[in-house]
C-alpha positions in Angstrom: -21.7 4.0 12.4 -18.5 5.5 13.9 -17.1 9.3 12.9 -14.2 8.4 10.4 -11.0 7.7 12.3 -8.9 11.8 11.6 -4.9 11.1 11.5 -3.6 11.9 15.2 0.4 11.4 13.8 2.0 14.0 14.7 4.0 15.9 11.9 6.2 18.6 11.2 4.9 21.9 11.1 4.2 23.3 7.6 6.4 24.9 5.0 7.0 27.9 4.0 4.7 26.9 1.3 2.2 25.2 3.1 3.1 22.0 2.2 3.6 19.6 5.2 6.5 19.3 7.0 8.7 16.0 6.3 9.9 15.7 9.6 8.7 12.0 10.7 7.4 11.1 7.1 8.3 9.4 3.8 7.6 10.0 0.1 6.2 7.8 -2.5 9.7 5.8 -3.0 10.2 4.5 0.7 6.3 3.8 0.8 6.6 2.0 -2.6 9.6 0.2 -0.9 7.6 -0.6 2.4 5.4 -2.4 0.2 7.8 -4.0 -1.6 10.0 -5.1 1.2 6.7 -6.2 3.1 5.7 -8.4 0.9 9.0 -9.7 -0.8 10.6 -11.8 2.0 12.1 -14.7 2.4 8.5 -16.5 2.0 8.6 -15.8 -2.2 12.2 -17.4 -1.9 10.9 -20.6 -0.2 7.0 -20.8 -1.9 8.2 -22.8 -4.9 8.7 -25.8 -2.3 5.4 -25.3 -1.0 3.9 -25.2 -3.9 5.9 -27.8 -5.2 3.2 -30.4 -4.7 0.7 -29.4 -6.0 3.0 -29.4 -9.2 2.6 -26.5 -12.0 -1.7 -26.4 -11.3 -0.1 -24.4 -8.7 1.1 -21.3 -11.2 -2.7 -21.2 -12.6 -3.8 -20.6 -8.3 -1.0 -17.8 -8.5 -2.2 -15.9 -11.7 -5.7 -16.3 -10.1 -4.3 -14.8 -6.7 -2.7 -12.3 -8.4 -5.9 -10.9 -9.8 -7.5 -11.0 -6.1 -4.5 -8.7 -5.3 -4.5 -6.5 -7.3 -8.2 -6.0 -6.3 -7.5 -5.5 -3.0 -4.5 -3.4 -3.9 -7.2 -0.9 -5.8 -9.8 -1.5 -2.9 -6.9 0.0 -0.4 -5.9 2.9 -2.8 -9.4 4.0 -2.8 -9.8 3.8 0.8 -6.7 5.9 1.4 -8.1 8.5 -0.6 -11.3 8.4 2.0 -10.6 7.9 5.3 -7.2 9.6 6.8 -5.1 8.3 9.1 -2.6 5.4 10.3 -4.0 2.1 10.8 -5.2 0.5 7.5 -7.9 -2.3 7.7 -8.3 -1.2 11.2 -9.5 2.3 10.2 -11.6 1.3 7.4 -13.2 -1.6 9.2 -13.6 1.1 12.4 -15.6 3.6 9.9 -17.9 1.0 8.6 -18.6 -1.1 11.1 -17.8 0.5 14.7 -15.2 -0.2 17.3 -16.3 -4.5 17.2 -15.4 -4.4 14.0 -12.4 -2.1 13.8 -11.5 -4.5 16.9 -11.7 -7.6 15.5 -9.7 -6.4 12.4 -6.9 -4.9 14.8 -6.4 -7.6 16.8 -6.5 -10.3 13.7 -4.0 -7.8 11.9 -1.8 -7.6 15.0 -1.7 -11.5 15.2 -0.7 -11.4 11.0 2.1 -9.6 11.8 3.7 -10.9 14.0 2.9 -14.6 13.3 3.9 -13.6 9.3 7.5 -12.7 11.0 8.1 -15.9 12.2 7.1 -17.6 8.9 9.5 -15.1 7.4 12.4 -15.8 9.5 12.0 -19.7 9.1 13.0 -18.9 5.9 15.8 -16.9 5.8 16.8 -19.8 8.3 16.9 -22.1 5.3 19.0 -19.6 3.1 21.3 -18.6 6.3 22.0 -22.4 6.8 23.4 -22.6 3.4 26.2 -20.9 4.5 26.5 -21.8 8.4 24.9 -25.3 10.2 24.6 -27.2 6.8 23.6 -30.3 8.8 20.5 -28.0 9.8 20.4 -28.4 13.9 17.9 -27.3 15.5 19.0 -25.3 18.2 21.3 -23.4 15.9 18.2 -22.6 13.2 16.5 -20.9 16.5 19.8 -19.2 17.9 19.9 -17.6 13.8 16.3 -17.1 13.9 16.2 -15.2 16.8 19.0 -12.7 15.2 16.9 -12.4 12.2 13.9 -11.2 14.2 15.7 -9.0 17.0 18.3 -7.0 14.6 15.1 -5.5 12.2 13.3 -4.4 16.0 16.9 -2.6 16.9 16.9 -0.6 13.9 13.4 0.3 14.1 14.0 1.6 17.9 16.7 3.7 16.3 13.9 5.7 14.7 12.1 6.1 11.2 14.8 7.4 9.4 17.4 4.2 9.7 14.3 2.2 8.8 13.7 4.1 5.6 17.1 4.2 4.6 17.6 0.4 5.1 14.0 -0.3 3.8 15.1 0.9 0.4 18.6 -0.5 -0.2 17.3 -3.6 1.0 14.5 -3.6 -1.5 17.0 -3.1 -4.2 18.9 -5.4 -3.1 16.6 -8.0 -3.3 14.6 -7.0 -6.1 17.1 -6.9 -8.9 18.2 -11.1 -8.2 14.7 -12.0 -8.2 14.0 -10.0 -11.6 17.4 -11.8 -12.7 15.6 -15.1 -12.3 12.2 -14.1 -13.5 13.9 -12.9 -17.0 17.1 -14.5 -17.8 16.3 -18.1 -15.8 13.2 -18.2 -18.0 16.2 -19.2 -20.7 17.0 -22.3 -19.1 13.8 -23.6 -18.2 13.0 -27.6 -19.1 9.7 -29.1 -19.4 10.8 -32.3 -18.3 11.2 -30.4 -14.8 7.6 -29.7 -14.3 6.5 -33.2 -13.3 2.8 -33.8 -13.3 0.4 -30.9 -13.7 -2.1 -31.6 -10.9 1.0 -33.6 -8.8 -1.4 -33.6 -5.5 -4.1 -36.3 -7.5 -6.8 -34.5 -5.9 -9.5 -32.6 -8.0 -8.5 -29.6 -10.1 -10.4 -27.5 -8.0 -9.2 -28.6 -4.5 -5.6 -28.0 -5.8 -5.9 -24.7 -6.9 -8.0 -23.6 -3.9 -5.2 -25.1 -1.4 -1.9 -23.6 -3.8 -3.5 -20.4 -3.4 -4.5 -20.0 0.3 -0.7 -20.6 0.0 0.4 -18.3 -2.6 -1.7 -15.6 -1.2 1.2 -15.1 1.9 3.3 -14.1 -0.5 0.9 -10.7 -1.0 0.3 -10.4 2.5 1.8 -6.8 3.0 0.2 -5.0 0.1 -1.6 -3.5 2.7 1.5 -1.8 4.6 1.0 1.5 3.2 -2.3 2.7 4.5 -1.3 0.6 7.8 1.4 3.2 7.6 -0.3 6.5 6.0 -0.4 8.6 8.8 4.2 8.9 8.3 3.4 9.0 4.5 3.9 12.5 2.8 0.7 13.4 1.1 -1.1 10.0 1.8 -4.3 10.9 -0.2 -2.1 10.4 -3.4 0.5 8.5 -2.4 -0.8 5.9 -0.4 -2.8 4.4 -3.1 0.0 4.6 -6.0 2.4 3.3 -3.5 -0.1 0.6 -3.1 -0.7 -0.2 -7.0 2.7 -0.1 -8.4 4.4 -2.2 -5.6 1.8 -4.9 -6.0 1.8 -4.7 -9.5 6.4 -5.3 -9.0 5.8 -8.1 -7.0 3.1 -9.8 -9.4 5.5 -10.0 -12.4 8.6 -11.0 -10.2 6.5 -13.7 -8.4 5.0 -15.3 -10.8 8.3 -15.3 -13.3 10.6 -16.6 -10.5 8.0 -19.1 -9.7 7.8 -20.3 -13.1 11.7 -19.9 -13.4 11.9 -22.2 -10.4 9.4 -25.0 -11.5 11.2 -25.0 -14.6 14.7 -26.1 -13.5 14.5 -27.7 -10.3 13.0 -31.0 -11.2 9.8 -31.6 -8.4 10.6 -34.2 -6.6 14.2 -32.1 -5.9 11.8 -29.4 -5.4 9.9 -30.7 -2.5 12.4 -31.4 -0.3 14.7 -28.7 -1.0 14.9 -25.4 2.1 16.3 -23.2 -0.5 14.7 -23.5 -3.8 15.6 -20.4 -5.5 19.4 -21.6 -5.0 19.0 -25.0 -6.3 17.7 -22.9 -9.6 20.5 -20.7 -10.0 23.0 -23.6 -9.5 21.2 -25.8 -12.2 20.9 -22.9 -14.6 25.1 -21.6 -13.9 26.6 -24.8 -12.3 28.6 -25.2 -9.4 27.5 -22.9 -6.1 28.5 -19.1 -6.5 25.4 -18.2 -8.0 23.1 -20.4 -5.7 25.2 -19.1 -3.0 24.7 -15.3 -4.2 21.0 -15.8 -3.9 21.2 -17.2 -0.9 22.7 -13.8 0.4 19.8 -12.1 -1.4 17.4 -14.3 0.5 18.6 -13.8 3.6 19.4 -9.6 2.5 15.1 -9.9 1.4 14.2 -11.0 4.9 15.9 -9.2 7.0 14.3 -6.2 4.6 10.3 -7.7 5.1 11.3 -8.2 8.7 12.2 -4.7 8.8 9.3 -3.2 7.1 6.9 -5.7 9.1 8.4 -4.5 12.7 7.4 -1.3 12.2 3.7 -2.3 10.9 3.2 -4.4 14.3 3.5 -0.8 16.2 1.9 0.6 13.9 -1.5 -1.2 13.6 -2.0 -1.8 17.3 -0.5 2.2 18.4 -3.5 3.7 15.7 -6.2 0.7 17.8 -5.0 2.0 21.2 -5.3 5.8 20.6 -8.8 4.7 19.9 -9.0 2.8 23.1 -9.2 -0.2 21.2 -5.8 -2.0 22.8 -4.3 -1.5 25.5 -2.6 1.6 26.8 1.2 1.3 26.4 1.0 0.1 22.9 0.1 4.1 22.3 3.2 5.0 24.2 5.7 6.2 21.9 9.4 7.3 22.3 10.8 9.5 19.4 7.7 8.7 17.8 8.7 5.1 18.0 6.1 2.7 19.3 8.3 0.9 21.5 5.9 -1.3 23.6 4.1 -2.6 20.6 7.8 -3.2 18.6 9.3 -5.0 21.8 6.2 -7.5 22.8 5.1 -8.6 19.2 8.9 -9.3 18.3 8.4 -11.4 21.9 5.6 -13.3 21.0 7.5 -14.1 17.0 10.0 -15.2 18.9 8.2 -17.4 21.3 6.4 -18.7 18.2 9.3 -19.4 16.2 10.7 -21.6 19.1 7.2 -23.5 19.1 7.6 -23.9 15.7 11.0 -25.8 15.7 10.3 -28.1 18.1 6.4 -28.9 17.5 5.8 -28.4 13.7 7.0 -31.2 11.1 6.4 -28.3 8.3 7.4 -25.1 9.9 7.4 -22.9 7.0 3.7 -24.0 5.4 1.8 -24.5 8.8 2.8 -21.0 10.0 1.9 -19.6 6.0 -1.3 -20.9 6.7 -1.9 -19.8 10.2 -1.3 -16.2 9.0 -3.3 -16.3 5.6 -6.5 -17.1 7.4 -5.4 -13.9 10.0 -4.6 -11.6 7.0 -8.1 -12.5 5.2 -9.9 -11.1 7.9 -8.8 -7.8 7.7 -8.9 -8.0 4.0 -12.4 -9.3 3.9 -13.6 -6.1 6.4 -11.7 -3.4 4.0 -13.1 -5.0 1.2 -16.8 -4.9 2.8 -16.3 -1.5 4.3 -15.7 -0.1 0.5 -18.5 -2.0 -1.4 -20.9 -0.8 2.0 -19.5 2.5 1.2 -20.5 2.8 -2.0 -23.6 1.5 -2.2 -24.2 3.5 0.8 -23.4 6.9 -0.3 -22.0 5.9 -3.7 -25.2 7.7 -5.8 -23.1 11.2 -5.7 -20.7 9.1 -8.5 -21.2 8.7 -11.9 -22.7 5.1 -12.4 -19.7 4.0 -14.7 -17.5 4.9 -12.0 -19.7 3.4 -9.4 -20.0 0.1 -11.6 -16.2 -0.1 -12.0 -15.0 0.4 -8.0 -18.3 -1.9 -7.1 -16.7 -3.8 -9.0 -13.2 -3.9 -8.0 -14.8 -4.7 -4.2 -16.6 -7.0 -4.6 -14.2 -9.4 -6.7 -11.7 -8.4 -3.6 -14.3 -9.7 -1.5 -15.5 -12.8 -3.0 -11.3 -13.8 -3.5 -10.7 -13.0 0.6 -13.5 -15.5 0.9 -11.9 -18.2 -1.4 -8.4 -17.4 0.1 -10.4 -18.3 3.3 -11.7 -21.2 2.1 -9.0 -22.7 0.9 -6.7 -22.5 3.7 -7.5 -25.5 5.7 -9.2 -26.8 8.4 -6.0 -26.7 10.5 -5.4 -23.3 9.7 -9.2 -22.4 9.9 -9.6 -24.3 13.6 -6.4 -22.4 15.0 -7.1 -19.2 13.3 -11.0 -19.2 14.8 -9.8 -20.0 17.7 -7.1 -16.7 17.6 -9.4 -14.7 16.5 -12.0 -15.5 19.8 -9.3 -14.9 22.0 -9.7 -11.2 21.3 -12.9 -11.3 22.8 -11.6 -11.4 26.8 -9.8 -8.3 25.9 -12.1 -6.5 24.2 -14.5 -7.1 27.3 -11.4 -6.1 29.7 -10.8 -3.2 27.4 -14.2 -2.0 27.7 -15.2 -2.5 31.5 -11.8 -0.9 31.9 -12.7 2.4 30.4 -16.6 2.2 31.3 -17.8 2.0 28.2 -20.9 -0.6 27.5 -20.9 -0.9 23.5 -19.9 2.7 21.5 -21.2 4.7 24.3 -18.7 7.0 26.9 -19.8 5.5 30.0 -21.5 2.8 31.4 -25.4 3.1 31.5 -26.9 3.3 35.3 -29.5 0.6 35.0 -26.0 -1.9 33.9 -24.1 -0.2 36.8 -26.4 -1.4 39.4 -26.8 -4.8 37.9 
């Protein structure tokens, strides 16, 4: 077992009081609103099509997902609290199970991120195109995509500061139209709208398992402020409540929109439509100005997500490489900016993006899935690491306490395995296959530093070999 993983960010010097300095960090309200604005994108503005047909079986998967997160939301408060430092999954997964582990969880993090950008900004394609190319050409959606994922990586090259200050009033922003739906569209909803409860005809079973490898993109993110801590004032307290609360804002808004949604739009509308949150507010106001005004929050909400998931793709793979675990440059900062590690992962969204448009038949669901089976990965080693810590060295608790967080793990664990399981063959045989590719540069990696396993050099008698 590895020697936890010690926070290396650097940080203003200390107060007059001690306290730490703030230069370079944020409180609890921008890390609440990295969490936020990470995991409200556009994707909670287009899941009610995606779920759409599987028909309303679909809200019981989200309720059911929403319980898994919040487990995992706990399970990363309590690790926050335990191992220091920028880096998330990565570090926890580093602590437990070595630099192969930690590794693994990098580089399946890494691909998340940036693959989980693209998805977002095929989105806020389909809200930016109610306003501009209506007749939805294609190379138009890429020339509108590529702005939505290029403008957030600008502002975080400015430095942390713009990104905090946009990271919040683009939360707001978003938040209050989609607690607008979840409350006052509730009023309008008609049952007649719902269509069939199981609408797929498969079993009950198979339908919620498939709705909620889907739903559970929309909670990819909850993570973002222990990938983050290291910038975070005071991360042993703040990290976790950060964590809890903006999961907890997400839950109610989610599953009220959802439900909003289903309720208005009738399904077979529901399926087809890009924007499905505006054909709700139309049917519940009339006319377009209020379809059109969450459109603009739609797009507003990605460009926030994108924002707050630009900075986590430096972040996750600078915290890997000043453990040698990817390559150099992505450790090379400017202004405390990882530029490197910004520039190349908004490169490859981009590239995917383009793949995307002129490959995929459902853009928005294939790339969902792609990076739900990514994101469990790194869930399902936090998750371990924390039920391997405490039965490990958990006996210095008291056994109600131990009980509880065992717990807490293990039902995180066992839902990152259903959330696995349920995300498709497709998504499994392409995410497998992403996940191996790691392996070539983790060899590279290695024989480029001398190292054979966890050890500093290479041994003599594999020198000579």
């Amino acid at each position: 077992m590895s020697t936890p993983v010690l926070d290396t960010t650097p940080v203003a010097p200390p107060g007059k009081d001690g306290a730490p300095g703030r230069s370079g960090t944020f409180g609890l309200p921008t890390a609440t609103a990295l969490v936020i604005g990470s995991v409200i994108g556009t994707g909670v503005f287009g899941l009610p099509t995606a779920l759409a047909a599987f028909g309303p079986i679909s809200l019981v998967a989200f309720v059911l997902v929403t319980i898994g997160a919040l487990a995992l939301a706990l399970t990363f408060g309590a690790l926050s609290k335990r191992v220091r430092g920028s880096g998330g999954p990565y570090v926890y997964a580093r602590e437990a199970f070595g630099e192969f582990g930690g590794f693994l969880t990098a580089w399946c993090y890494w691909i998340t991120a940036w693959a989980g950008n693209a998805a977002i900004v095929v989105a806020l394609v389909g809200y930016a195109e109610v306003f501009v190319n209506t007749d939805h050409v294609v190379g138009w959606s890429i020339a509108i995509a590529m702005a939505g994922l290029w403008i957030p990586a600008v502002i975080n090259l400015s430095g942390l500061r713009n990104m905090a200050v946009t990271q919040i009033v683009t939360t707001v922003l978003k938040f209050v139209p989609l607690l607008f739906m979840a409350t006052v569209g509730l009023l309008f909803i008609k049952t007649a709208n719902f269509g069939p409860f199981n609408a797929g005809g498969t079993s009950i079973g198979g339908a919620i398992s498939a709705a909620a490898a889907i739903a559970l993109f929309s909670y990819i993110g909850i993570e973002t402020a222990s990938v983050a801590a290291g910038r975070v004032r005071d991360p042993k307290r703040n990290v976790g409540r950060a964590t809890v609360l903006g999961t907890i804002g997400c839950a109610i808004v989610y599953i009220l929109g959802t439900l909003t949604v289903f309720g208005t739009v009738p399904n077979a509308a529901l399926q087809v439509s890009t924007a499905p949150f505006t054909a709700s507010a139309d049917a519940i106001f009339g006319g377009h100005w209020a379809g059109q005004a969450v459109a603009v929050a739609a797009v507003v909400s990605g460009l926030g997500s994108l924002i707050g998931w630009t900075l986590i793709i430096g972040e996750m793979p600078l915290a890997a490489a000043k453990d040698r675990l990817f390559p150099e440059r992505f450790a090379r900062t400017r202004r405390g900016v990882p530029v490197f590690g910004i520039v190349s992962s908004t490169v490859l969204a981009t590239v995917l993006t383009v793949v995307s448009y002129t490959s995929f038949d459902q853009v928005f669901t294939t790339l969902v899935l792609l990076s739900v089976f990514t994101a469990v990965v790194p869930y399902l080693f936090s998750a371990g690491a924390q039920l391997y810590w405490l039965l490990a060295r958990g006996k210095q608790m008291r056994w109600p306490h131990l009980v509880r967080d065992c717990g807490v793990s293990a039902l995180a664990l066992v839902f990152s395995f259903w959330a696995l399981a349920g995300s498709g063959y497709q998504a499994v045989y392409y995410g497998v296959i992403c996940l191996l590719l790691g392996l070539p540069l983790y060899i590279w990696l290695k024989v480029g530093y001398r190292e054979y396993g966890e050890t500093p050099t290479v041994p003599a008698d594999v020198d000579s070999v």
